[in-house]
ROZA-659072 format. One record per atom (N, C-alpha, C, O): residue in one letter; x, y, z. Coordinates in steps of 0.05 Angstrom, whole numbers, padded with zeros to 5 digits, always signed. Layout:
% ROZA-659072
AXYZ/...
This chain:
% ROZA-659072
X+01957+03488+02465/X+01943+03465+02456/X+01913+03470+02458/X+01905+03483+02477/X+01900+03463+02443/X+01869+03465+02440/X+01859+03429+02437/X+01875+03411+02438/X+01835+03428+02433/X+01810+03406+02422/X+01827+03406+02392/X+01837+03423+02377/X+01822+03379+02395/X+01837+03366+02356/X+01859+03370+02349/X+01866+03367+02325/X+01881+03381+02372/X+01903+03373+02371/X+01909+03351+02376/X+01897+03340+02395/X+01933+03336+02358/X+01956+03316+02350/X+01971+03321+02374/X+01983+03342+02377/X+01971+03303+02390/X+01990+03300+02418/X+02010+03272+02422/X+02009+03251+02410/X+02026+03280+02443/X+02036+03256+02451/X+02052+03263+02472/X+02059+03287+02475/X+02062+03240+02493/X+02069+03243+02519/X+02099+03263+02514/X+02113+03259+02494/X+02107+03285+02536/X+02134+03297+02531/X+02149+03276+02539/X+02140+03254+02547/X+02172+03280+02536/X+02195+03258+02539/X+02197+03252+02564/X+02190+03229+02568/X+02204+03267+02587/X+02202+03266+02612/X+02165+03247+02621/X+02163+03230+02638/X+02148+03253+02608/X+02125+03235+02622/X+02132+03215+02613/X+02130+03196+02629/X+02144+03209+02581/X+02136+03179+02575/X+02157+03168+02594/X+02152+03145+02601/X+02175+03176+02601/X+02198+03164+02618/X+02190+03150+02644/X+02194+03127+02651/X+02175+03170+02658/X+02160+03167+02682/X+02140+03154+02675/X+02146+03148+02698/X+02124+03144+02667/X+02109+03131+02647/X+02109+03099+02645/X+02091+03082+02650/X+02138+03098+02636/X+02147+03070+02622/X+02157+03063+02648/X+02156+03038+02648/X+02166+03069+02668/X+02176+03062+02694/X+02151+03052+02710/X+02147+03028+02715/X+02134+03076+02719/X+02114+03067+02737/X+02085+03056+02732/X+02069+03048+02749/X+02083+03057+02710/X+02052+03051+02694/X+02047+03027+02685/X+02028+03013+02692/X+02066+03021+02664/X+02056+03002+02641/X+02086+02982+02649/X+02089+02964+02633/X+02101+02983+02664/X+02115+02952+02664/X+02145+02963+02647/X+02165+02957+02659/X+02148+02972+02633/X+02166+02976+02613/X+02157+02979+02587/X+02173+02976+02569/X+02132+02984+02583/X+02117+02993+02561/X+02124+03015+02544/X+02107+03032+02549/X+02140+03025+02527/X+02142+03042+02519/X+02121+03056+02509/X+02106+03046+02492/X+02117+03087+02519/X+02083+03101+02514/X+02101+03127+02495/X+02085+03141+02483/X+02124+03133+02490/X+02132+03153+02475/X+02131+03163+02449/X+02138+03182+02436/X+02114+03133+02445/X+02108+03133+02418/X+02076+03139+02413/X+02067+03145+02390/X+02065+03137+02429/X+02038+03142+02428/X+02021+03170+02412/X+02023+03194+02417/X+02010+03160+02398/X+01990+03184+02384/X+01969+03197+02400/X+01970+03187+02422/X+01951+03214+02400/X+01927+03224+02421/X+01915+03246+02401/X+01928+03261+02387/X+01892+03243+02402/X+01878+03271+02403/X+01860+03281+02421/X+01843+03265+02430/X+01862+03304+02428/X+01848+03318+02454/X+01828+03323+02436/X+01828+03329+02412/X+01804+03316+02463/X+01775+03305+02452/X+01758+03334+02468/X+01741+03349+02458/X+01771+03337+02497/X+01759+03348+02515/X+01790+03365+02529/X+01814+03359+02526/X+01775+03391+02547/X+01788+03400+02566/X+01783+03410+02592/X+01761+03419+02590/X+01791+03414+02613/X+01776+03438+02629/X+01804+03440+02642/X+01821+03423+02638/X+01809+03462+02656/X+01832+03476+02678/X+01849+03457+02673/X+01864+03460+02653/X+01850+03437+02688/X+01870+03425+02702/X+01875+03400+02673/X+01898+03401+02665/X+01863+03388+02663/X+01875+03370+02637/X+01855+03369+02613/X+01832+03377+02609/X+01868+03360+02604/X+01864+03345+02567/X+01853+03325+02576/X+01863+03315+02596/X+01831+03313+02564/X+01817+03290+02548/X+01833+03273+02530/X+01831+03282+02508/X+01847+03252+02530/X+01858+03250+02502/X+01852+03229+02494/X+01852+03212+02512/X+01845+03220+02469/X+01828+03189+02462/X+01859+03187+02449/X+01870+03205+02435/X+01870+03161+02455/X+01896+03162+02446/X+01900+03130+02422/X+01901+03110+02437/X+01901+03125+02405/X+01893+03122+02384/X+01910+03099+02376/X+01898+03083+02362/X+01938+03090+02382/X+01963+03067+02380/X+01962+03061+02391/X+01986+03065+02398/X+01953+03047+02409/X+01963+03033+02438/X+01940+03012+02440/X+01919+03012+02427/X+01951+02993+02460/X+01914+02974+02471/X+01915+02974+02502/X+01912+02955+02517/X+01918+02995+02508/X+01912+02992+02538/X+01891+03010+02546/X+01877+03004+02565/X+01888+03034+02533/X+01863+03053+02529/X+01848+03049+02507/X+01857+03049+02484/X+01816+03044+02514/X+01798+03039+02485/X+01779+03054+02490/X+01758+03045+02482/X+01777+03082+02505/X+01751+03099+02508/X+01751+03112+02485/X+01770+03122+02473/X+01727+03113+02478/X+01718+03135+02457/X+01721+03166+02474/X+01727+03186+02461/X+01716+03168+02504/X+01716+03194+02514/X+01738+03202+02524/X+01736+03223+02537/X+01759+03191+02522/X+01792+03201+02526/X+01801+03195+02559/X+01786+03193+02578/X+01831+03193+02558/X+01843+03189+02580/X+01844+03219+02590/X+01848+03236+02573/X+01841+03227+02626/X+01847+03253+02634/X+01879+03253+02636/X+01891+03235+02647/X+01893+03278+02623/X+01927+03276+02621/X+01932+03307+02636/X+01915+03324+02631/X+01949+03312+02650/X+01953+03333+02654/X+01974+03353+02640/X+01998+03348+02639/X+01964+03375+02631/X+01973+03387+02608/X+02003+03392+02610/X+02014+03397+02589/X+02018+03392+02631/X+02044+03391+02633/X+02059+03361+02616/X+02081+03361+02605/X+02044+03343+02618/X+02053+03320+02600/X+02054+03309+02573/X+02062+03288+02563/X+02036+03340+02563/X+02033+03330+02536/X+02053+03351+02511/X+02061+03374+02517/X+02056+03340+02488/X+02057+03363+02471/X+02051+03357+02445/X+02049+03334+02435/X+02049+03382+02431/X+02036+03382+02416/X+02056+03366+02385/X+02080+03369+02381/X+02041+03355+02369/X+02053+03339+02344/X+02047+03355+02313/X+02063+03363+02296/X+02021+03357+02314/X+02012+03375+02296/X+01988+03382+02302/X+01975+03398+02288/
């Protein structure tokens, strides 16, 4: 995965996800593009949702994401 990749949660995060985060929110569906990176995570300004509205991205850790296009 690089910057200006098309992301979205792997199945296993959105699972973990929809349990402990958001109530029963389904996030599996969520779009993202990685804005930023360093070592440890992705930046991702994630783009369907209203619970994140940063222009400078949520920090995700790269084991949770994958790539869409």
């Amino acid at each position: 995965m690089k910057i200006g990749d098309l992301v979205k949660y792997s199945e296993e995060a959105a699972k973990n996800r929809i349990a402990s985060l958001f109530g029963g929110c389904d996030v599996a569906d969520w779009l993202g593009v990685i804005v930023d990176e360093n070592p440890s995570y992705y930046f991702v300004m994630w783009m369907n949702q209203h619970f994140y509205n940063s222009q400078y991205g949520v920090a995700e850790t790269k084991e949770e994401l994958v790539v869409v296009s």
